[in-house]
C-alpha positions as CSV (number, residue, x, y, z in Angstrom):
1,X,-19.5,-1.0,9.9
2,X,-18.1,1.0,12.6
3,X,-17.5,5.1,12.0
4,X,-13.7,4.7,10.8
5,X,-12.4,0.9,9.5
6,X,-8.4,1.2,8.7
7,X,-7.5,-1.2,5.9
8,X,-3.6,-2.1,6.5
9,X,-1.0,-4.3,5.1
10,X,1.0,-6.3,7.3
11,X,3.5,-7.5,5.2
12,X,5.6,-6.0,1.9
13,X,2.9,-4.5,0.3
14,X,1.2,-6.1,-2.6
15,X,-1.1,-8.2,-0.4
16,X,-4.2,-7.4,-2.6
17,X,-5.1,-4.3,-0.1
18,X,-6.7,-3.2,-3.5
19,X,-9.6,-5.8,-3.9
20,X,-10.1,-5.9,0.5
21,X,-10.4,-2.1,0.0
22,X,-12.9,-2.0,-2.8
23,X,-15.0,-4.9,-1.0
24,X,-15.3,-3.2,2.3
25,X,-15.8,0.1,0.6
26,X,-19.3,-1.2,-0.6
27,X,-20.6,-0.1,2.9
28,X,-18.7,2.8,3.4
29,X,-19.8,6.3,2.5
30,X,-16.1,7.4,2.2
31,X,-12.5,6.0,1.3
32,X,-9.6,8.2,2.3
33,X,-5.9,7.6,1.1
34,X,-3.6,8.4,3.9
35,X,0.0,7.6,2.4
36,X,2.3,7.5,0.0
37,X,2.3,7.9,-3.5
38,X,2.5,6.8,-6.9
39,X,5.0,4.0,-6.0
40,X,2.2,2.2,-4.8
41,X,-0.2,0.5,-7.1
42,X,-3.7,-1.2,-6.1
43,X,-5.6,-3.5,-8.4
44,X,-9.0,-4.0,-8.6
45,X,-11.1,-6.9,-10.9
46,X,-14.6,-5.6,-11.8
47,X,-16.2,-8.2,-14.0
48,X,-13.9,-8.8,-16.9
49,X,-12.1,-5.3,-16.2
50,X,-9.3,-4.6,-14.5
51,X,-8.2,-1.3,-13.5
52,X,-4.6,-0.5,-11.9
53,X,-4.5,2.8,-9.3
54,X,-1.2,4.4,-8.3
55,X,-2.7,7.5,-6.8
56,X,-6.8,7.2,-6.6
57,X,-8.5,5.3,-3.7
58,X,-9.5,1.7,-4.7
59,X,-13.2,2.9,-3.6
60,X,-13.3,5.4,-6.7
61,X,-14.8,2.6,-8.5
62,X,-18.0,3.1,-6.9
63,X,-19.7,5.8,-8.3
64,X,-21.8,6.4,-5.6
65,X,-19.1,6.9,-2.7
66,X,-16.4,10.0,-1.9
67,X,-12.8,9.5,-2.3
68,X,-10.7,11.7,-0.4
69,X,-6.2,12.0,-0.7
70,X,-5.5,12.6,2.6
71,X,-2.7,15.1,3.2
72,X,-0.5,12.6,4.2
73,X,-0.1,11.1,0.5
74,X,2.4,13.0,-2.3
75,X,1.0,13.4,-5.2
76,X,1.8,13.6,-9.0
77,X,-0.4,16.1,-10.7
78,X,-0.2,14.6,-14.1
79,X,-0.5,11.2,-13.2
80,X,-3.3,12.1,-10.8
81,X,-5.3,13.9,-13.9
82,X,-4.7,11.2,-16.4
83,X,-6.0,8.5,-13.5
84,X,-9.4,10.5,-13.6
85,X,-9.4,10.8,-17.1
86,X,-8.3,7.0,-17.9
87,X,-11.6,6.5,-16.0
88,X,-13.9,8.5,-18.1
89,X,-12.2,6.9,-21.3
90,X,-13.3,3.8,-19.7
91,X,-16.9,5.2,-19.8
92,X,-17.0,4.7,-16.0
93,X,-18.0,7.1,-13.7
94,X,-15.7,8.1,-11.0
95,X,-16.9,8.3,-7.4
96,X,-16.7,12.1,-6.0
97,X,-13.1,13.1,-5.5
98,X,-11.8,15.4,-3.0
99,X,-8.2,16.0,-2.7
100,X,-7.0,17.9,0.5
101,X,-5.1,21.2,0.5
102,X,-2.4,20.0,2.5
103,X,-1.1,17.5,0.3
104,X,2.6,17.7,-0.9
105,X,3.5,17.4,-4.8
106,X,6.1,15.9,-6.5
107,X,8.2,17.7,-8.4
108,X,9.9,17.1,-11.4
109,X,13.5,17.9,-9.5
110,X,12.0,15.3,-6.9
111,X,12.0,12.7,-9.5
112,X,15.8,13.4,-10.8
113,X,17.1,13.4,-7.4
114,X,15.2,10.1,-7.0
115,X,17.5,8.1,-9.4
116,X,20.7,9.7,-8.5
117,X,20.6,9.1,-4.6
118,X,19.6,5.9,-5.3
119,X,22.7,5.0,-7.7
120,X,25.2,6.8,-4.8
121,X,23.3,4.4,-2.0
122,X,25.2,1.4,-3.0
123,X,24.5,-1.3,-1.3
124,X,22.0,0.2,1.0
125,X,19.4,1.1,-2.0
126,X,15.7,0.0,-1.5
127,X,14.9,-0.3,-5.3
128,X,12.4,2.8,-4.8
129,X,10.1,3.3,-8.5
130,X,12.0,6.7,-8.8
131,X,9.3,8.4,-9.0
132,X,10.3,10.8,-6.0
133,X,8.5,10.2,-3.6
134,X,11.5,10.0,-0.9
135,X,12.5,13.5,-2.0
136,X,9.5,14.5,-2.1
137,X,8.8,13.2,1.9
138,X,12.4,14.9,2.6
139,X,11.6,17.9,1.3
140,X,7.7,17.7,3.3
141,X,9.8,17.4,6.7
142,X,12.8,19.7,5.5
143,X,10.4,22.1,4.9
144,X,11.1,22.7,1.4
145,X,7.8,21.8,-0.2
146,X,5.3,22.4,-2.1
147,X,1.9,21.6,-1.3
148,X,-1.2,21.7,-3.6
149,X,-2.7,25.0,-2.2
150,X,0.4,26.4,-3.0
151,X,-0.3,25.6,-7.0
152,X,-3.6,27.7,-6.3
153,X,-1.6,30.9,-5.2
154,X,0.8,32.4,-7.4
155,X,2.2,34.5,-5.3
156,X,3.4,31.5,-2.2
157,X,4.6,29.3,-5.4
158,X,6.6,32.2,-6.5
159,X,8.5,33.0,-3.5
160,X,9.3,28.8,-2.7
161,X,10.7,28.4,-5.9
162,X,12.6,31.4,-5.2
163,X,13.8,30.1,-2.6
164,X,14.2,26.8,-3.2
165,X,15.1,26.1,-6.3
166,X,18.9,27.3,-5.9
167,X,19.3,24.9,-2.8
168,X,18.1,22.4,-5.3
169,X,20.5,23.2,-7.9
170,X,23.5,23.3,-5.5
171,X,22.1,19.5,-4.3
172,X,22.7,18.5,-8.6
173,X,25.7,20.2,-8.5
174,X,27.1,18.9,-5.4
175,X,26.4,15.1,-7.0
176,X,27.9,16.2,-9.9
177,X,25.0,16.4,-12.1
178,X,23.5,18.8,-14.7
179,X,20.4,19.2,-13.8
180,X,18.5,22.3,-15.8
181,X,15.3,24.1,-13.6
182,X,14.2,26.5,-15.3
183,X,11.7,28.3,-12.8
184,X,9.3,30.5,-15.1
185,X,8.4,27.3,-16.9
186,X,8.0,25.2,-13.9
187,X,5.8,28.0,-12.2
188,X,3.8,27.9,-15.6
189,X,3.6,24.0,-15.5
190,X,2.8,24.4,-11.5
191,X,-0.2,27.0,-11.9
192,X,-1.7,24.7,-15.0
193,X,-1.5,21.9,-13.0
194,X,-3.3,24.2,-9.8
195,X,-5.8,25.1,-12.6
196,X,-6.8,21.5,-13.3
197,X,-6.6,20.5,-9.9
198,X,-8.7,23.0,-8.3
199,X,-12.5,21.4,-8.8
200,X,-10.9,18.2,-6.5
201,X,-9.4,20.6,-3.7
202,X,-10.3,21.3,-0.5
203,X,-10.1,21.0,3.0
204,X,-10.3,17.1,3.4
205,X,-9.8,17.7,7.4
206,X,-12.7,20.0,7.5
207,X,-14.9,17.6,5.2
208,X,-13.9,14.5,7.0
209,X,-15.0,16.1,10.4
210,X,-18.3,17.3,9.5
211,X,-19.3,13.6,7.7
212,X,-18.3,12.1,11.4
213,X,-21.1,14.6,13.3
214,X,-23.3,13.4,10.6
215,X,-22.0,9.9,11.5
216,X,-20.6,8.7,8.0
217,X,-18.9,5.5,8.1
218,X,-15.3,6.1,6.7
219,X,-12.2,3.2,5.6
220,X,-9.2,4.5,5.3
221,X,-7.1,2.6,2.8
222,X,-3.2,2.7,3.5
223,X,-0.5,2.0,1.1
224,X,2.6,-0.5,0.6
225,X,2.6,-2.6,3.8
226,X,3.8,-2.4,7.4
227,X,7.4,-3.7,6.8
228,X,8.0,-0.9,4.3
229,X,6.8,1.6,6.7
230,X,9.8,4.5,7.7
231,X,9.3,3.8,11.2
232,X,8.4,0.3,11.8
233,X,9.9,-1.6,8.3
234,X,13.0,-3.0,7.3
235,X,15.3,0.5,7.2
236,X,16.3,1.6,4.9
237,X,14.5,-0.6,2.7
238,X,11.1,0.3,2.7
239,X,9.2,3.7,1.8
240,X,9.1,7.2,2.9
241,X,5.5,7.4,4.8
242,X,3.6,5.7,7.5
243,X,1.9,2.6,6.2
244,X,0.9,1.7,9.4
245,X,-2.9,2.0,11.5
246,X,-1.0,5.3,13.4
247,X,-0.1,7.0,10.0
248,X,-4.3,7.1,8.9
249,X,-5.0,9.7,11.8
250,X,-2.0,11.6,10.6
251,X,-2.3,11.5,7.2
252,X,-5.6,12.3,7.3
253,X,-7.4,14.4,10.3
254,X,-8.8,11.8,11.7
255,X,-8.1,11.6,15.6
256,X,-7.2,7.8,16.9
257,X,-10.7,7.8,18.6
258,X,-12.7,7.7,16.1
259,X,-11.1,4.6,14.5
260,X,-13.4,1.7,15.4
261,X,-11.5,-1.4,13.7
262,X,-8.4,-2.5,12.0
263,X,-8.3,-5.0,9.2
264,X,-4.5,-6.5,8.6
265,X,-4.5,-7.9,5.4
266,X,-2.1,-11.2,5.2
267,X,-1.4,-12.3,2.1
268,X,-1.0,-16.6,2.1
269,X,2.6,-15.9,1.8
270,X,4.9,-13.6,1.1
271,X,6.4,-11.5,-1.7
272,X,8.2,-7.7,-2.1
273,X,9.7,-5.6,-4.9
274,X,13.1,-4.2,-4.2
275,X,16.0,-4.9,-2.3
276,X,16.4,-5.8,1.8
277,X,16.6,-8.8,3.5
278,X,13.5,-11.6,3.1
279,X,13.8,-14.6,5.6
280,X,11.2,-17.3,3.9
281,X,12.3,-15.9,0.4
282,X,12.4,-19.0,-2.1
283,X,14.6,-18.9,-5.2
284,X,14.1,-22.2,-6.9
285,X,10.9,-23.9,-7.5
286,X,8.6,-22.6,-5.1
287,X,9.3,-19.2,-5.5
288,X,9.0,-19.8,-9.0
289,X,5.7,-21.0,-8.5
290,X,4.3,-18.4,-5.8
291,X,5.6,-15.7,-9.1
292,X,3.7,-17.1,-11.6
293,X,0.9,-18.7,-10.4
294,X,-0.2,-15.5,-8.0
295,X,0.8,-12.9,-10.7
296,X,3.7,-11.4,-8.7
297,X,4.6,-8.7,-10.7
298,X,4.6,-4.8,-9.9
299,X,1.5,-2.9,-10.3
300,X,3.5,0.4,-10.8
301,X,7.0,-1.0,-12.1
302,X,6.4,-4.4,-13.6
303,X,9.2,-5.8,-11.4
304,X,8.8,-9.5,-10.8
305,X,8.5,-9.6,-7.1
306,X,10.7,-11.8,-4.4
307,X,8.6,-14.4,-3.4
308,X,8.5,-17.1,-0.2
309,X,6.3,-19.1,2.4
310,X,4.3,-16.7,4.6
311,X,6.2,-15.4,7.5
312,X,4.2,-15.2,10.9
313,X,6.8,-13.5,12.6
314,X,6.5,-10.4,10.4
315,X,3.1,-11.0,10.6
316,X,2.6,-11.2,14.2
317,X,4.7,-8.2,15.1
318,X,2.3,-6.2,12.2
319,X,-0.5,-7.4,14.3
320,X,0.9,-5.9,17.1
321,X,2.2,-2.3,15.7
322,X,-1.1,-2.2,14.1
323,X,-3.8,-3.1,16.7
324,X,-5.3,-5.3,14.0
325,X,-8.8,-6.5,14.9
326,X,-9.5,-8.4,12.2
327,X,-7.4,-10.5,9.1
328,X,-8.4,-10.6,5.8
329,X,-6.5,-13.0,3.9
330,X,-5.8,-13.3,0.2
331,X,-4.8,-15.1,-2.7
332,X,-5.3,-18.3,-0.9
333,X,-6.1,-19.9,-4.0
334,X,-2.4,-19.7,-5.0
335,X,-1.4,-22.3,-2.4
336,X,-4.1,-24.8,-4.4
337,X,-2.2,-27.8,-6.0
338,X,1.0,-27.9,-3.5
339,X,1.4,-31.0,-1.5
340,X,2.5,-29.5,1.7
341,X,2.5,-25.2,2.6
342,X,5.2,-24.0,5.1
343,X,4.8,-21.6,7.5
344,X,7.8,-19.6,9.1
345,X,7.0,-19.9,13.0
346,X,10.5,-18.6,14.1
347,X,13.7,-17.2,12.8
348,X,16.9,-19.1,14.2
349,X,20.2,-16.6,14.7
350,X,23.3,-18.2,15.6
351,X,21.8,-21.5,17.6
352,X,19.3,-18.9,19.3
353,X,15.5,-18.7,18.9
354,X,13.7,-15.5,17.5
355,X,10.3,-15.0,17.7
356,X,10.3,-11.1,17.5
357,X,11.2,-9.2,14.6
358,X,14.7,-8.0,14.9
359,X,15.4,-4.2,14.0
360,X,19.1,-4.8,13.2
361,X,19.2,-5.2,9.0
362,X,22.3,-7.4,9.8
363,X,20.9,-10.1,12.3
364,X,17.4,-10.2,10.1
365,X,19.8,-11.3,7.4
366,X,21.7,-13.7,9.1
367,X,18.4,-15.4,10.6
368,X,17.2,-18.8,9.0
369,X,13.5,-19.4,9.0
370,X,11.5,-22.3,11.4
371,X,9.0,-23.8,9.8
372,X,5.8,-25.8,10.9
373,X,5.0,-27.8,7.4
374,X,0.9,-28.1,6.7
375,X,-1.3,-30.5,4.4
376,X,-1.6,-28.8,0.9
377,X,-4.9,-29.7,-1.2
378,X,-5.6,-30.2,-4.3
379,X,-5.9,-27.1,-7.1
380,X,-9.3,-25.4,-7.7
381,X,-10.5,-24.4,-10.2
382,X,-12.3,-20.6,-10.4
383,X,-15.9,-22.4,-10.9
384,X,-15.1,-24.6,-7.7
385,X,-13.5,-21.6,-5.8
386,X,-17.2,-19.6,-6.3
387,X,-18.9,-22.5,-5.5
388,X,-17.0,-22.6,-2.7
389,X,-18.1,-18.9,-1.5
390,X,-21.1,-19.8,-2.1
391,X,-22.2,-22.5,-0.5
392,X,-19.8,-20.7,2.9
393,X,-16.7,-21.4,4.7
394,X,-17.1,-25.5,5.6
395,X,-17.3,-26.1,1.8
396,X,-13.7,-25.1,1.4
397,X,-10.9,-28.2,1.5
398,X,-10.2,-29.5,5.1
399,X,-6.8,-28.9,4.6
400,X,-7.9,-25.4,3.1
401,X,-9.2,-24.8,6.4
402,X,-6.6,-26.0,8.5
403,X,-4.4,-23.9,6.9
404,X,-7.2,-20.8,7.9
405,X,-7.2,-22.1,11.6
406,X,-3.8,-22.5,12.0
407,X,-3.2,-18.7,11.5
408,X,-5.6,-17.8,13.4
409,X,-3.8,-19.9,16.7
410,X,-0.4,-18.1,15.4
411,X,-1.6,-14.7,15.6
412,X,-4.7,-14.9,18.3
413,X,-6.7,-12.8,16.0
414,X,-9.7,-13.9,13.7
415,X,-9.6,-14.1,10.3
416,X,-12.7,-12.8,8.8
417,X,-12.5,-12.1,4.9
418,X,-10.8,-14.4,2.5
419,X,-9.8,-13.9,-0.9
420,X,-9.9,-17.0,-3.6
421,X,-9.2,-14.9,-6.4
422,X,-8.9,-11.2,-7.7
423,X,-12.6,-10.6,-8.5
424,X,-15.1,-9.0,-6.4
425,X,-17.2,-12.4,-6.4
426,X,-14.1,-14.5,-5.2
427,X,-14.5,-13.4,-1.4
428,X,-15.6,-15.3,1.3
429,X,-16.6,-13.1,4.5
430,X,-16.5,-15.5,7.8
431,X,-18.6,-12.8,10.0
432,X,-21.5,-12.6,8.6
């Protein structure tokens, strides 16, 4: 493993970043977070457990191993300190925690303001968890927030929520809600919080630096997916941070020369929570299927999720923002049982071929997909599917692997993990 592997979505989020995260993560010494923040859930399948993260790295399963929250994540103090403590219930032991100074928290004003901009959006909402992290991410680049160091110094918290808590108050106002912010007993809540916190905190950028002289290998896990990043997704339907390769140096310390690979993780089609515009979306039968038969409901919100045929023109154009290296693809055992799997290829716009992703929110949603139509194969079962792994990659159904290849021609880049299933032992790594 090289000295820094980024882990990366390249579609909507939820393409099982969780499970590639904790598999890789067995031969790394640390897993950093780099963005976003409790809107984003990761699952991982240990044996016959299953635990559901929202703010922890997926690698904080392994006991031996340091997770870091890079500073470009928000973070929730409660939910942060029930996450650790969920763990303990659990009787596991977490791995050694660091979260960096520099990291912005959500507040609870961050939260209300979530729900009412959304409601005055309209049309234009994204369906965000409203748990505030877009206020939150405002605030960070408004220069209005708070960061965790500050919940470790009275006297900074006291004088920005002297400052700001009028500005937020007139914001209420101005939307014509009551909104209450009492500042002693948010200061209180705020220090309690820094109290708690404090054993986890430090200066992740300094930490991260010294384990590269001492040539630690590090994965940086990233959150939601590529088209939901602020800069590069569908806008204004996506998230608040940078999902992308280029947001793990920044939301972490890390300079872009010490990152040695990036693995783009492809889901075998494709799926989103929220609102924007979805070309190989499926409302009848096959999305239907996709939904139920891969689980497609939200980690954080319990949202059913939009579902469709994978779409290779998102995909390739994630490739390309991202620098991806590498594929690992999942839930391939959720295509199992169809007679024939479509892939999008091309969007058609008004009689004219697409094969870049448009920017424009109105031509996406006026394009109609192009499909190339592939063998299906016949369902697996889970004992098959590990006997599969086992015995290695030509074991798997010839149409299983056509479907692997063709991919791999679409996007010019290898794929070299592949997921069957959501435990640990339902992986299949093509490079070794």
């Amino acid at each position: 493993m090289m000295s820094c592997t980024v882990i990366v979505g390249t579609q909507f989020g939820d393409e099982g970043k969780g499970k590639v995260v904790d598999y890789y993560g067995r031969d790394a010494d640390i897993v950093v977070r780099y963005n976003g923040g409790a809107n984003a859930g990761h699952t991982v399948v240990v044996g016959d457990e299953r635990f559901a993260f929202r703010i922890l790295p997926s690698g904080v399963l392994r006991q031996e191993k340091t997770v870091v929250i890079g500073n470009g994540v928000v973070i929730d103090p409660n939910l942060v300190l029930s996450e650790i403590e969920e763990l303990r219930q659990r009787g596991v032991t977490p791995a050694k925690i660091y979260i960096s100074d520099r990291t912005h928290v959500v507040m609870p004003y961050h939260k209300a303001l979530d729900g009412i901009e959304e409601k005055f959006k309209g049309s234009l909402r994204a369906g965000t968890t409203k748990r505030g992290i877009g206020p939150c991410y405002s605030d960070k680049v408004a220069r209005f927030g708070i960061r965790v160091c500050d919940l470790l110094d009275e006297t900074v918290l006291q004088a920005k929520l002297d400052a700001f808590l009028p500005i937020k108050e007139r914001v209420f106002t101005a939307y014509g809600e009551e909104v209450k912010l009492t500042k002693e007993k948010l200061k209180e809540t705020c220090l309690e919080h820094g109290a708690k916190l404090a054993p986890y905190v430090t200066d992740t950028i300094k930490f991260l630096h010294e384990a590269l002289l001492r040539k630690k290998r590090i994965l940086l896990e990233g959150a939601q997916g590529t088209h939901l990043d602020i800069d590069y997704g569908i806008y204004p339907f996506g998230t608040s941070s940078n999902a992308v390769s280029g947001g793990a140096c920044t939301g972490s310390g890390i300079p872009p020369t010490r990152i040695g690979r990036v693995i783009g993780v492809v889901k075998a089609y494709t799926s989103r929570v929220g609102e924007g515009p979805f070309p190989t979306e499926r409302e009848g039968k096959i999305g239907e299927y996709l939904r139920e038969k891969g689980g497609e409901y939200g980690t954080v919100t319990g949202r059913p999720r939009r579902c469709g045929w994978l779409d290779m023109v998102m995909v390739n154009y994630s490739l390309r923002v991202n620098g991806v290296s590498s594929i690992a693809l999942t839930k391939l055992d959720v295509l199992s049982g169809l007679e024939e799997v479509k892939v999008g290829v091309a969007y058609e716009h008004h009689g004219d071929e697409v094969k870049d992703f448009p920017a424009n929110m109105r031509v996406l949603s006026e394009c109609q997909p192009k499909y190339e139509t592939l063998e299906g194969w016949e369902e697996v079962s889970k004992q098959e599917w590990l006997r599969f792994v086992e015995q290695g990659y030509e074991a798997l159904p010839q149409a299983c692997r056509q479907f692997i290849e063709y991919i791999e021609g679409v996007a010019g880049v290898p794929v070299h993990l592949i997921s069957v299933g959501p435990e640990r032992a339902l992986t299949l790594r093509r490079d070794e």
